[in-house]
GUZA-699397 format. One line per 8 residues: number of its first residue (from 1); their letters; for each residue y, x, z of N, C-alpha, C. Coordinates in steps of 0.02 Angstrom, whole numbers, always signed. Each point is the difference from the previous one (the first is absolute). Example, Ala and Ser with C-alpha at 12.3 -4.5 7.8 and 13.67 -1.06 7.14 Angstrom:
<torlums>
1) AS) -284,+660,+390,+59,-45,+0,+60,+45,+0 | +53,-18,-36,+59,+42,+3,+55,-39,+37
</torlums>
This chain:
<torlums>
1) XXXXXXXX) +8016,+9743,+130,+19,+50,+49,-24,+68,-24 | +48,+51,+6,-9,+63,-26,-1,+15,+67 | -7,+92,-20,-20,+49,+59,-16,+85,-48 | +40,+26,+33,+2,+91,-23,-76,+38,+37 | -55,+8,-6,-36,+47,+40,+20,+59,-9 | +37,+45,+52,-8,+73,-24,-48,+37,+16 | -46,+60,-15,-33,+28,+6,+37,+78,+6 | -36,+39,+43,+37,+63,+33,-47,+39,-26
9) XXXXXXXX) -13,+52,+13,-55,+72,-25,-59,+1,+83 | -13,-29,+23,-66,+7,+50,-81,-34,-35 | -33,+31,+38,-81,+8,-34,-22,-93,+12 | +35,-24,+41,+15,-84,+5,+30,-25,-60 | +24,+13,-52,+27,-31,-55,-27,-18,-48 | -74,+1,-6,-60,-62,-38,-17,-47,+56 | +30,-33,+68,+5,-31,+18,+38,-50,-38 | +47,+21,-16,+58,-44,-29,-24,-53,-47
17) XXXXXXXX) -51,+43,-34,-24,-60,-52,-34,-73,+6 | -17,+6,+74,-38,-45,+44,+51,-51,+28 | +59,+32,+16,+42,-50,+26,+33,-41,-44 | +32,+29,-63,+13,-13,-51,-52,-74,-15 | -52,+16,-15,-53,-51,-30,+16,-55,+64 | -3,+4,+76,+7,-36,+53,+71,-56,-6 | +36,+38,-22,+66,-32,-10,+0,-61,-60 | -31,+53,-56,+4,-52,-52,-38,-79,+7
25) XXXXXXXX) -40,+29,+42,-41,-84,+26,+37,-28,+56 | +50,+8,-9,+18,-15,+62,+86,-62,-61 | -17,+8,-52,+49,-29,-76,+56,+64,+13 | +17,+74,+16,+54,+40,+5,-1,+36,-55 | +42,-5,-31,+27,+57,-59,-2,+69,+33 | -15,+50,-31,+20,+72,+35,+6,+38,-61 | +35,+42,+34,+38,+42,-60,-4,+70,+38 | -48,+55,-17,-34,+71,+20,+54,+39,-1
33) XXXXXXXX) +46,+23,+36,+42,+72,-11,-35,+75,+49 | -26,+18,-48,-29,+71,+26,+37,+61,-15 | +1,+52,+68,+24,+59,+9,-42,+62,-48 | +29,+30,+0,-24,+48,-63,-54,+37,+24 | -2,+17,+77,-70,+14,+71,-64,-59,-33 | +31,-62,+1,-66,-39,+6,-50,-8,-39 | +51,+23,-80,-38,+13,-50,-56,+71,-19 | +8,+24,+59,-63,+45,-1,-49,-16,+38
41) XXXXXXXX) +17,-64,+35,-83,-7,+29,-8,-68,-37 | +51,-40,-28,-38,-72,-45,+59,+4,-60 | -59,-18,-63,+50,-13,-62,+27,-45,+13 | +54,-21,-43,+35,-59,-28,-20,-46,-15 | -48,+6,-59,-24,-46,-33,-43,-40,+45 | -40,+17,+71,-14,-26,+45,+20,-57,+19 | +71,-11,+1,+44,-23,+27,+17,-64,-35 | +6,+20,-80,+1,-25,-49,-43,-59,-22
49) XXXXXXXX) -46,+42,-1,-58,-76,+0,-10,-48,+43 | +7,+37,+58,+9,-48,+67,+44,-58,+16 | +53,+23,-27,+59,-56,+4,+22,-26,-62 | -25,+31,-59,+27,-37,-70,+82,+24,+2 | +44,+53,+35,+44,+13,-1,+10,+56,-6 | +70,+38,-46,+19,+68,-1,-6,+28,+63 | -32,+69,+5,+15,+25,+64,+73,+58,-6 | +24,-4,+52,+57,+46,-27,-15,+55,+45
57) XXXXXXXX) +24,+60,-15,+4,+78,+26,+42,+45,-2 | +46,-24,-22,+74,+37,+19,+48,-22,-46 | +41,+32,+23,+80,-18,+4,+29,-28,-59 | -15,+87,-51,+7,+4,-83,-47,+5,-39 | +2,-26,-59,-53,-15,-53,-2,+60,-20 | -65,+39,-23,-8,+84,-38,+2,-34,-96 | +24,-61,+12,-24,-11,-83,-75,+14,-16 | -42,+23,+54,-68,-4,-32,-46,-65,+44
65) XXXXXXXX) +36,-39,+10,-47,-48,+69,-69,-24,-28 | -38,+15,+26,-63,-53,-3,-6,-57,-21 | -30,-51,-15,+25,-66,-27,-3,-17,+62 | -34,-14,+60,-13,-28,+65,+55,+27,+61 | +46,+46,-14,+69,+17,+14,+59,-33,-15 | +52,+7,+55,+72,-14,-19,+47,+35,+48 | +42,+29,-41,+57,+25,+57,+72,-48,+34 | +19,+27,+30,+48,-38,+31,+71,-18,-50
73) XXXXXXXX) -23,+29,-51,+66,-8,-32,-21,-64,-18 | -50,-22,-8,+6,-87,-18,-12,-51,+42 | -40,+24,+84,-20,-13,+44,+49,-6,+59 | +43,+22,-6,+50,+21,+80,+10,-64,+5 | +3,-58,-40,+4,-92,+23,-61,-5,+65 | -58,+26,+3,-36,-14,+27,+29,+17,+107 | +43,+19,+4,+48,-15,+42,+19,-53,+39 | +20,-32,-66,+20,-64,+6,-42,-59,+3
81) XXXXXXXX) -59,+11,-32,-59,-31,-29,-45,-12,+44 | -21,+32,+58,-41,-10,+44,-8,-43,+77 | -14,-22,+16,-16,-37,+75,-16,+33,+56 | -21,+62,-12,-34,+55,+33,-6,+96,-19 | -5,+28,+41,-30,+58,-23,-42,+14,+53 | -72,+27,-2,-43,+18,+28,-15,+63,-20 | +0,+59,+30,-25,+43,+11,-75,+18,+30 | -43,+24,-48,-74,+20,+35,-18,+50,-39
89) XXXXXXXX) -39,+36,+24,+25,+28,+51,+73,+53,-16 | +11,+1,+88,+63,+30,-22,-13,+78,+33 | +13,+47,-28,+9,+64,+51,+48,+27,+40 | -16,+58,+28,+75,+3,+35,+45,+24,-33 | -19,+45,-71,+82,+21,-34,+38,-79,-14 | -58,-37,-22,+39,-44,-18,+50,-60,+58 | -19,-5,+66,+18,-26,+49,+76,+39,+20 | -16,+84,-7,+65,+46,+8,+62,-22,-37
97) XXXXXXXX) -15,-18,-89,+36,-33,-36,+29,-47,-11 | -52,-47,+39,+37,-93,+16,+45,+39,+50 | -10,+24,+68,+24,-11,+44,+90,+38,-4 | -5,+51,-62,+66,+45,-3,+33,-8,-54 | -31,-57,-39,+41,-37,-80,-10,+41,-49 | -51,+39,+1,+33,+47,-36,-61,-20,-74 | +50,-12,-91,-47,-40,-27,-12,+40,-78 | -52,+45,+18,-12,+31,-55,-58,-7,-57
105) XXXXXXXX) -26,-72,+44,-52,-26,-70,+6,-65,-23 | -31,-15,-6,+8,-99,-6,-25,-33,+56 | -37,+23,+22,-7,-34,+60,+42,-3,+64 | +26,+50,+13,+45,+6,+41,+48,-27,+6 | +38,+6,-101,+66,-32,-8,+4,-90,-8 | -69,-15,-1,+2,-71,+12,-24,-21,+76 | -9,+47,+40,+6,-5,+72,+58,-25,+6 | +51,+34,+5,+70,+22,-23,+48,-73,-31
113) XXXXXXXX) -35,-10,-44,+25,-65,-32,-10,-61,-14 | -37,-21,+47,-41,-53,+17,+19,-25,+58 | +29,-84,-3,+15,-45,+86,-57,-26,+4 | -71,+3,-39,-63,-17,+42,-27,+4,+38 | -17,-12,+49,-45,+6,+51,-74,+34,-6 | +9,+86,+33,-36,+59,-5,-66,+23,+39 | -43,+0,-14,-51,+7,+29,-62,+67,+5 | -11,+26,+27,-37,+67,-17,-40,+40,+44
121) XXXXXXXX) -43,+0,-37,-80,+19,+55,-5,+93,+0 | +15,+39,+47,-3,+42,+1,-79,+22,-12 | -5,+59,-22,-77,+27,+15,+14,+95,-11 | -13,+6,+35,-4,+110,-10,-52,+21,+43 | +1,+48,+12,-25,+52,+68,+13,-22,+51 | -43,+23,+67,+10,-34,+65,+46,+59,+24 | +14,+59,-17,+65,+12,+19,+69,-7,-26 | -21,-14,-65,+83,-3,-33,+9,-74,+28
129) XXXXXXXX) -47,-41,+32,+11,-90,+5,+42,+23,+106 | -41,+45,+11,+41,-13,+64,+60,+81,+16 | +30,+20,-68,+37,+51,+25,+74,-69,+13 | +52,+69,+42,+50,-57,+4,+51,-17,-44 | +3,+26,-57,+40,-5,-81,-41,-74,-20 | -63,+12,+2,-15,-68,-28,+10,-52,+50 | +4,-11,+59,+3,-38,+45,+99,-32,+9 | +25,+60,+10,+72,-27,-53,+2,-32,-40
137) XXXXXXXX) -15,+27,-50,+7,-22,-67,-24,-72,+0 | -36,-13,+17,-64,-99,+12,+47,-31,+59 | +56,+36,+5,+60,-38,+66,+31,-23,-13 | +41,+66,-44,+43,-37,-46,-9,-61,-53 | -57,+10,-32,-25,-46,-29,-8,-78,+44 | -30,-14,+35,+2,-42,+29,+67,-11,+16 | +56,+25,+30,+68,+0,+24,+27,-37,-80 | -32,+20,-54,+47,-43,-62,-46,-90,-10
145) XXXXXXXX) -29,+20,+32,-49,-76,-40,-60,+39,-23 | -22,+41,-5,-52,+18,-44,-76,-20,+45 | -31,-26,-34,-75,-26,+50,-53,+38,-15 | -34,+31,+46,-53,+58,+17,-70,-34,+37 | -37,+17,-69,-64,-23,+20,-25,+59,+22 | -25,+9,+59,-31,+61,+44,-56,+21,-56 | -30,+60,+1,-57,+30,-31,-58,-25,+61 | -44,-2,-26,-51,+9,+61,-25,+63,+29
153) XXXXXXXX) -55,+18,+18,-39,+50,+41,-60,+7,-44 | -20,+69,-13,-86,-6,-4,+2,+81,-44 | -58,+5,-45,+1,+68,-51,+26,-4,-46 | +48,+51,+1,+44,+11,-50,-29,+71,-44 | +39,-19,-87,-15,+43,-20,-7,+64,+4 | +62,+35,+39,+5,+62,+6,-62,+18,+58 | -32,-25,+25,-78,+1,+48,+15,-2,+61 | +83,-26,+21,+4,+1,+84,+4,-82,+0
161) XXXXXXXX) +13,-10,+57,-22,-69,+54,+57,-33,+21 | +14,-37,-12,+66,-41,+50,+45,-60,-41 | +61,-2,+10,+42,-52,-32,+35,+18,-68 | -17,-17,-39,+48,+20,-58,-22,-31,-90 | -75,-43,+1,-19,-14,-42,+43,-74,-13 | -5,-23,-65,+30,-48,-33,-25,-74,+50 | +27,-42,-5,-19,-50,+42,-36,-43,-44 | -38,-66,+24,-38,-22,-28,+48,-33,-64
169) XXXXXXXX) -51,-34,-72,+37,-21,-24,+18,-51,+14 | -22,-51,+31,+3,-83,+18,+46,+31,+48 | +29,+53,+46,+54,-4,+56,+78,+25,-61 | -37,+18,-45,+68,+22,-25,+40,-57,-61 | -40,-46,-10,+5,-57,-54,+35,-53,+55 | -30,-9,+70,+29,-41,+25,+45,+18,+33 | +38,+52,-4,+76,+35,+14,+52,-6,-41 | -37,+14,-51,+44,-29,-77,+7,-62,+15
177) XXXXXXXX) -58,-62,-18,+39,-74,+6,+30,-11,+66 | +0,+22,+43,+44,-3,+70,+52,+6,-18 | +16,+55,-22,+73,+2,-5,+24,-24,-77 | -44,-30,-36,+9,-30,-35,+36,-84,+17 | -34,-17,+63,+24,-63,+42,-63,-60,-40 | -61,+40,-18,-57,-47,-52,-46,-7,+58 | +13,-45,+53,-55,-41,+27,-76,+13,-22 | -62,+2,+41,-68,+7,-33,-20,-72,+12
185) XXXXXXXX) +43,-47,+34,-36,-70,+33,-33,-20,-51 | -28,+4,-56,-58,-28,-44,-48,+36,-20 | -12,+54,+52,-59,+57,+3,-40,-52,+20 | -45,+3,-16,-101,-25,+1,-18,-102,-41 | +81,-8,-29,-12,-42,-30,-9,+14,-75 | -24,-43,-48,-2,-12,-56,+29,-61,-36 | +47,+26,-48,+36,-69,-25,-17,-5,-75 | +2,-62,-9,-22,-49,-67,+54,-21,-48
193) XXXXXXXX) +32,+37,-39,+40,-27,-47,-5,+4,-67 | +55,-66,-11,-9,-12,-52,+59,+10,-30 | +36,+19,-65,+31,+8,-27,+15,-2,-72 | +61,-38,-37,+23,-10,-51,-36,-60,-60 | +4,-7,-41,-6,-71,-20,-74,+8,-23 | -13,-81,-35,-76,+11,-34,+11,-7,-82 | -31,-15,-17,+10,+0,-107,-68,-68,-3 | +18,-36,-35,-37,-66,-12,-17,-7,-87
201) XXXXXXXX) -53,+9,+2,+1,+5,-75,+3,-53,-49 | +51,-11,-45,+3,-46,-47,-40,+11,-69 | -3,+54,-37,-32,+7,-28,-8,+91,-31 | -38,+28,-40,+7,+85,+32,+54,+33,-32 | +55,-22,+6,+69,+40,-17,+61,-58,+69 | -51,-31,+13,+70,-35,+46,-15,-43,+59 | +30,+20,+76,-24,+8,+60,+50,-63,+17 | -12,-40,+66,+58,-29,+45,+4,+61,+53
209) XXXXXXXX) +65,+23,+16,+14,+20,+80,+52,-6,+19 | +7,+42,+32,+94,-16,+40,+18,+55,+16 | +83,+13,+38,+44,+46,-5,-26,+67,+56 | -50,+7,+29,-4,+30,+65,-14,+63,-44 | +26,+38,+42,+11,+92,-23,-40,+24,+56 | -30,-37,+49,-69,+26,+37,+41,+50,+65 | +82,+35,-16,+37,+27,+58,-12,-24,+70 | -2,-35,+4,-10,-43,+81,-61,+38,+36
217) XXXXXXXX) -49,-14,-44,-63,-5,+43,-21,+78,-10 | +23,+29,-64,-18,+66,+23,+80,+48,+39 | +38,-35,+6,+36,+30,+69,-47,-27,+80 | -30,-42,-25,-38,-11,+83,-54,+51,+19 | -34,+11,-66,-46,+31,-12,+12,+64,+6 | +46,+36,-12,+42,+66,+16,+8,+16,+86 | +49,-65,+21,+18,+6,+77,-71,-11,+40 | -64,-27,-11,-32,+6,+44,-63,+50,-4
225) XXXXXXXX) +18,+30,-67,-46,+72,+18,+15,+47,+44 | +96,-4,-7,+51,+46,+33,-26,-10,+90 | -10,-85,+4,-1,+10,+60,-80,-17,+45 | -29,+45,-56,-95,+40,+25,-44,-66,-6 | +17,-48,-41,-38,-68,-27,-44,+50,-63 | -76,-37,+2,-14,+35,-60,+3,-99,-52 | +19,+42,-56,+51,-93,-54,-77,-1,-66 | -17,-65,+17,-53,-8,-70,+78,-43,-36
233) XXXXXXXX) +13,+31,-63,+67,-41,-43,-64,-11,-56 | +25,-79,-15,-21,-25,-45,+39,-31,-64 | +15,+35,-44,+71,+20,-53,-22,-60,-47 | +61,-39,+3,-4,-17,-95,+40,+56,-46 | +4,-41,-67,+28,+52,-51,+57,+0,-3 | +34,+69,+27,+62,+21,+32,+15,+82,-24 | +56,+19,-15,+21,+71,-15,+39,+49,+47 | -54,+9,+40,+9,+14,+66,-70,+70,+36
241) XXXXXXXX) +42,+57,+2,-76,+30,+26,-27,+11,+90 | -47,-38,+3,-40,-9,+71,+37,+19,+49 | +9,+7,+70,+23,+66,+50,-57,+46,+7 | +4,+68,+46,-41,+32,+0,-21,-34,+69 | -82,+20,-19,-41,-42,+65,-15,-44,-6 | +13,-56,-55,-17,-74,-10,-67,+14,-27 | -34,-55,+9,-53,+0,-57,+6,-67,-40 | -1,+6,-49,+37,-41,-58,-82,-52,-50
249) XXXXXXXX) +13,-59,+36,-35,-47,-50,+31,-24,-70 | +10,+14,-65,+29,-47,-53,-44,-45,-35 | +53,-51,-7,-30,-53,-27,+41,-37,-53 | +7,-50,-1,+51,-38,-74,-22,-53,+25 | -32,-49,+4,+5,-75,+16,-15,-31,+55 | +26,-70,+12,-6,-3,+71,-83,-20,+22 | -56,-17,-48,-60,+33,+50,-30,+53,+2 | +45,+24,-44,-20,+93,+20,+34,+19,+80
257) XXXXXXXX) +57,-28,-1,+36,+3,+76,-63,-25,+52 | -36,-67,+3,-21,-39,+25,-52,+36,+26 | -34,+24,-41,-82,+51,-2,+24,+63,+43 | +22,+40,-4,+41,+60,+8,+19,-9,+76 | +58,-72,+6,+3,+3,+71,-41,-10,+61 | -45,-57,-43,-55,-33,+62,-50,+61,+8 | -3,+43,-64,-56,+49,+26,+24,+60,+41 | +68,+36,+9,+28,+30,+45,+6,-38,+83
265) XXXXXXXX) +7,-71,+0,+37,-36,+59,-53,-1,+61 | -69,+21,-14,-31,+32,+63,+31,+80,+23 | +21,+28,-30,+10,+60,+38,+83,-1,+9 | +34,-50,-7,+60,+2,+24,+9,-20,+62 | +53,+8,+23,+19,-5,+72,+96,-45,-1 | +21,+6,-71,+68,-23,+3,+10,-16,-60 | +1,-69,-30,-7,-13,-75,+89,-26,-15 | +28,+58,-48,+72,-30,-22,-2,-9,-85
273) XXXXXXXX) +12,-79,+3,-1,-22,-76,+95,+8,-16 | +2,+40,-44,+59,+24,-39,+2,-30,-87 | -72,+6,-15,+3,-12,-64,+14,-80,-16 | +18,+11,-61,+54,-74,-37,-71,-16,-52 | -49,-41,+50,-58,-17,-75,+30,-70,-19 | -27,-3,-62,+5,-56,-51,-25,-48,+34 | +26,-71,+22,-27,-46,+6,-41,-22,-48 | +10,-32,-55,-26,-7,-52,-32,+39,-60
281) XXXXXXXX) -31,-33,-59,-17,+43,-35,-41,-39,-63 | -1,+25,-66,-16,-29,-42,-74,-29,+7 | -13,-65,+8,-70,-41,+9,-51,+49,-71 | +30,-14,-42,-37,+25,-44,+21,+62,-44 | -5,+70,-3,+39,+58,-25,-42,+4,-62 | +48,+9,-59,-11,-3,-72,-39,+87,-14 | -65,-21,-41,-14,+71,+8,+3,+39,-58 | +48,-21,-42,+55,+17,-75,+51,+5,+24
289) XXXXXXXX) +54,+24,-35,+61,-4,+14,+28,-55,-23 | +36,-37,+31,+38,-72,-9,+51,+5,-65 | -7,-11,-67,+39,-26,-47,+66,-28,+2 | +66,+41,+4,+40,-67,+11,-3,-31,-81 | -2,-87,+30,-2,-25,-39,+17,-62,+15 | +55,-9,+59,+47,-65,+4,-13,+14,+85 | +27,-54,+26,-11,-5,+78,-76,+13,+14 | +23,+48,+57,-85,-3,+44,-9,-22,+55
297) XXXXXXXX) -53,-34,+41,-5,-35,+56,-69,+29,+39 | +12,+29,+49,-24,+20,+40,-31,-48,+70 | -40,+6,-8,-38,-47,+69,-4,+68,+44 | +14,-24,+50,-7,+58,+78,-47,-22,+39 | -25,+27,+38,-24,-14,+78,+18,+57,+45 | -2,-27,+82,+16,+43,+22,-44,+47,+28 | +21,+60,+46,-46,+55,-8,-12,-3,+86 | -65,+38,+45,-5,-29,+48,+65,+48,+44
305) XXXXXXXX) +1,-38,+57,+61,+21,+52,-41,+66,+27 | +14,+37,-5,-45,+63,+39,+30,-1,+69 | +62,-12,+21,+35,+32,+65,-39,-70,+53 | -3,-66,-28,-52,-42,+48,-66,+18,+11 | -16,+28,-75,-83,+9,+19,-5,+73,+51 | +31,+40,-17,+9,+52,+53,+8,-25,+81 | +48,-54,-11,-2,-39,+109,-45,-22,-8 | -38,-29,-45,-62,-26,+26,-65,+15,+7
313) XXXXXXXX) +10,+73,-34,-42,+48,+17,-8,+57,+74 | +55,-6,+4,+24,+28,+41,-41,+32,+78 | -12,+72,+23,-23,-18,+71,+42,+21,+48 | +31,+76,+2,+53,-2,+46,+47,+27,-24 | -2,+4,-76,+81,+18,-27,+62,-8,+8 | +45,+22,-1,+63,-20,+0,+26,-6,-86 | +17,-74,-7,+9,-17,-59,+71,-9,-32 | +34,+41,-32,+78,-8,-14,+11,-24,-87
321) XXXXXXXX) +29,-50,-13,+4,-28,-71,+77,-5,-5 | -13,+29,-80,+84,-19,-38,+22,-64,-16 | +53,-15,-1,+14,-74,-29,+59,+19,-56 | -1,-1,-51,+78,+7,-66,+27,-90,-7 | +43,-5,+22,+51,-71,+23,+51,-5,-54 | +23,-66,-13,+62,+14,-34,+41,-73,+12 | -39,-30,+54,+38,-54,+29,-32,-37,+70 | +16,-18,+47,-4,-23,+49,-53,+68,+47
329) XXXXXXXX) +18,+53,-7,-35,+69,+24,-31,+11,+51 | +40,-18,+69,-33,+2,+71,-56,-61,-2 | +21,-64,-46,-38,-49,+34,-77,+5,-39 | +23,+17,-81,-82,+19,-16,-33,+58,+20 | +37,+61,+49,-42,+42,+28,-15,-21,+71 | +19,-52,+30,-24,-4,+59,-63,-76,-28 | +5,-28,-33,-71,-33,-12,-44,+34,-55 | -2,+71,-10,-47,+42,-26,-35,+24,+82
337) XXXXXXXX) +44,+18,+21,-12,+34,+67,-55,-38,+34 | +3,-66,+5,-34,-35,+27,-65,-42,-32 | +5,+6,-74,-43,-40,-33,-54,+61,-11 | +35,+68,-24,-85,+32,-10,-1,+39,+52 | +15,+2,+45,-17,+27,+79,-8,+66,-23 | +54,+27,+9,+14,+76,-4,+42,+33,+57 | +20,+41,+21,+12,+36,+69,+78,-10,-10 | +25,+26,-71,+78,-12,-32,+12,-4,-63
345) XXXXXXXX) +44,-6,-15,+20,-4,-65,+80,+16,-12 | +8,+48,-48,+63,+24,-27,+18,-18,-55 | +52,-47,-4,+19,-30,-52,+72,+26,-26 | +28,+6,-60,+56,+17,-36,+27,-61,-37 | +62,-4,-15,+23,-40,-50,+9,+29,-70 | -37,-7,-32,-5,+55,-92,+64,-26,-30 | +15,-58,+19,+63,-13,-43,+74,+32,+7 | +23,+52,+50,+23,+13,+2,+10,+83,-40
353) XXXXXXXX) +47,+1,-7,+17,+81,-50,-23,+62,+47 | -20,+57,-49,-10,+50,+35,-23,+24,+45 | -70,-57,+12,-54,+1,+66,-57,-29,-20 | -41,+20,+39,-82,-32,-29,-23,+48,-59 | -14,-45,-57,-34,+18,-54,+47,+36,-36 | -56,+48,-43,+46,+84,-27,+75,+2,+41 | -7,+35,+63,+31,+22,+28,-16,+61,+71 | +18,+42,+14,+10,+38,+35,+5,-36,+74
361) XXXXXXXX) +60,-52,-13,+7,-7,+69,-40,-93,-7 | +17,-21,+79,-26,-54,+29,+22,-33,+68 | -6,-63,-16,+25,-36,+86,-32,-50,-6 | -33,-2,+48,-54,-36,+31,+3,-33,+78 | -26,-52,+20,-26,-27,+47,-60,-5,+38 | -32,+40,+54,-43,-7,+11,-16,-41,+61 | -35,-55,-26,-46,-50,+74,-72,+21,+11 | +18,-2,+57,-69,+1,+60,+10,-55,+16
369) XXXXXXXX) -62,-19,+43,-8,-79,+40,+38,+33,+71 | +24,+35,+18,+46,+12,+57,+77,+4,-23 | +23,+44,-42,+54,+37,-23,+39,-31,-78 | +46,-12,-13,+19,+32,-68,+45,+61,+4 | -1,+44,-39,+43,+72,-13,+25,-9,-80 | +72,+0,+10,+38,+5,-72,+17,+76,-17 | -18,+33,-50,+13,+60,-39,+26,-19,-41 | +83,+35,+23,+42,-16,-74,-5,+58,-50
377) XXXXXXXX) +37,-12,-50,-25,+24,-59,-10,+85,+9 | -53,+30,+0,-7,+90,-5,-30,+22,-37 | -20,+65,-4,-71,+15,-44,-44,-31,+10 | -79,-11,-50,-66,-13,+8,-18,+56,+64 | +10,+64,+0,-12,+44,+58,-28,-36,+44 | +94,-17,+16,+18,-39,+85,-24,-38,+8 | -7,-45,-50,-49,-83,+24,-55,+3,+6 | -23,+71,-32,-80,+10,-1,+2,+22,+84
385) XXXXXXXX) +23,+40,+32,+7,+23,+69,-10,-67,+35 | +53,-60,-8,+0,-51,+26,-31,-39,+9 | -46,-14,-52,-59,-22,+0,-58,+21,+41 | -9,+82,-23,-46,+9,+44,+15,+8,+77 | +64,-11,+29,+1,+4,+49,-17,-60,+45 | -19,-62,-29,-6,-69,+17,-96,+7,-11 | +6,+42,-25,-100,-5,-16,-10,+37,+77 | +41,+66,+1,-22,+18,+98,+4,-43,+21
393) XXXXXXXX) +44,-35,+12,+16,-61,+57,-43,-36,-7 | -50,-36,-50,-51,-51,-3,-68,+58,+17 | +5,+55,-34,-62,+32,+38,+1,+25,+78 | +59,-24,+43,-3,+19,+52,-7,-69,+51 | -3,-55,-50,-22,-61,+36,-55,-13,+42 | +3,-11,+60,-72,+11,+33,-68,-26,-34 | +21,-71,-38,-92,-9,-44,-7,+44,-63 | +50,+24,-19,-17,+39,-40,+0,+80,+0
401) XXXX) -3,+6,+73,-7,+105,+26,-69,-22,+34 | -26,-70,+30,-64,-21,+11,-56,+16,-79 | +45,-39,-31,-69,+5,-62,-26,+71,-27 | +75,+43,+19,-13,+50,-50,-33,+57,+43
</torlums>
């Protein structure tokens, strides 16, 4: 999920950098478009470091840009590109401008050109906030869709008293995911995942693992930062970079998984196993490199079940496990369901094309001991949504809103 912050020219616009950072923990892309005003009370490069993204500042390139610059001549996609535009603060020239189309910077003209859903926190003077141009102007706005987070009350820079300062940042982040339609229902929990395969060592040039591209679990891991979960992700080796806000355990084998999870699984509150570990694994790993030199035979054993020892560790978690199927699907996920006593389990059929493993998208089944819900085939996104929307429903179970 992307998102435009614009920044206007008010003495509130090193606020921005705060919300910015708020968002990004929140897994949101943002992308800084600042007015040519704002850049006299905060650099760019501010902005820059903050988000790991070009900030842009107008329209046309001078051919001399900054490296931490971009103009719209390569940017005007960002239009198209976004989920959002948020405005903070905004002033009143700039409110005059939304409200009369009129689009003479980049910010404006992607006001202008944008079907995202608009958001923008006024902040000025307590008279320019209650003359009646600006009070129009925040009418019309509202009259299009545009959503207005009130300023608050208190001392303002210019040294008078009243309504007109920037609103808090936590009121202006949760205006954005509002009209984002991003639920907070996993504010004050903590979730436990795991994600993408393990590596089993055969000998030190050559591993057992399997096909998992780790997508799944860090799309879960994405959607429930989005929706105010703080996510311990516990990564195998995957080419994939973190969301923002995660805090990221890596590991490579499955009792590196094992160690890693049980020592996080006291401070969790919602444990989702995503990752594809190795059942097995070489009994004995060669500590040369293996010679070919005719057939080789490998003795295995297997590696421990972490997602049982997790239920059986268990105190008032809510426990969700993957199942990868490729024959008789519902019936071996409903006696997983029941044999390692887990809350649910989401199972896929891998054998089918263009779902599951190295893939984008996915269709899945998820059982509860009340429910099954079929998700046909969509993005990892969506199923990640889906999923976690069955973890509310078990955290809203009366023994388990008791425990917690």
């Amino acid at each position: 999920m992307k998102i435009a912050l614009g920044v206007s020219g008010g003495i509130a616009a090193y606020k921005a950098a705060e919300i910015a950072r708020l968002l990004q923990d929140r897994g949101i892309h943002v992308q800084v478009v600042m007015t040519r005003a704002a850049q006299e009370f905060v650099r760019p490069l501010t902005f820059a470091d903050r988000t790991g993204e070009k900030v842009i500042t107008d329209l046309f390139g001078s051919g001399a840009e900054q490296p931490n610059l971009d103009s719209a001549v390569e940017h005007i996609a960002v239009a198209q590109s976004i989920d959002a535009l948020l405005v903070a603060p905004a002033t009143a020239d700039l409110l005059a401008r939304f409200a009369h189309g009129v689009a003479n910077d980049f910010l404006t003209t992607l006001y202008l050109a944008t079907t995202a859903p608009v958001v923008v926190a006024p902040a000025m003077n307590v008279n320019m906030w209650n003359h009646a141009a600006t009070h129009a102007n925040l009418e019309t706005l509202r009259a299009r869709g545009v959503r207005i987070v009130e300023p608050g009350s208190g001392y303002l820079a210019c040294g008078m008293t009243g309504p007109g300062r920037l609103a808090e940042n936590e009121l202006i982040v949760n205006a954005l995911l509002e009209a984002l339609g991003v639920s907070q229902d996993l504010a004050g929990q903590t979730l436990l995942v795991t994600a993408g395969p393990t590596r089993e060592k055969i000998d030190p040039v050559r591993y057992l693992t399997n096909r998992s591209s780790g997508r799944m679990g860090y799309a879960i891991a994405e959607a429930a930062v989005r929706r105010g979960a703080r996510v311990l992700l516990v990564s195998g080796p995957v080419e994939l970079t973190p969301p923002a806000g995660v805090e990221v355990t890596r590991v490579e084998t499955a009792d590196q998984m094992r160690e890693a999870v049980l020592r996080l699984l006291p401070e969790s509150t919602v444990v989702v196993k995503t990752a594809a570990v190795a059942d097995f694994r070489p009994k004995a790993p060669a500590e040369q490199k293996i010679k070919r030199k005719g057939p080789m035979t490998l003795e295995l054993e297997p590696t421990a079940d972490i997602l049982a020892e997790v239920a059986r560790r268990k105190t008032a978690q809510v426990i969700v496990g993957f199942a990868a199927e490729t024959e008789n699907v519902l019936e071996n996920a409903r006696r997983k369901l029941a044999t390692k006593s887990v809350d649910a389990i989401v199972v896929n059929d891998v054998s089918r094309e263009g779902v599951g493993f190295d893939s984008d998208r996915n269709a899945v089944t998820i059982l509860t001991h009340d429910e099954v819900v079929e998700v046909p085939e969509t993005s990892k996104r969506e199923v990640a949504g889906r999923v976690l929307d069955q973890v509310v429903k078990l955290l809203e179970k009366p023994a388990v809103k008791a425990a917690h």
